[in-house]
C-alpha angles and dihedrals in degrees: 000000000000118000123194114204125195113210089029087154095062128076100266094041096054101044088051082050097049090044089046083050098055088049095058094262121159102221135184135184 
């Protein structure tokens, strides 16, 4: 599933991004 998160670059965003990742996410942001 592609995910798209806005603020990837803060602490919340990035650690959503890292956990969606490791779940085979296909993130972008």
């Amino acid at each position: 599933m592609r995910v798209l998160i806005t603020g990837g670059a803060g602490f919340i965003g990035s650690n959503i991004a890292d956990r969606l990742v490791e779940l085979n996410y296909d993130v972008t942001g």
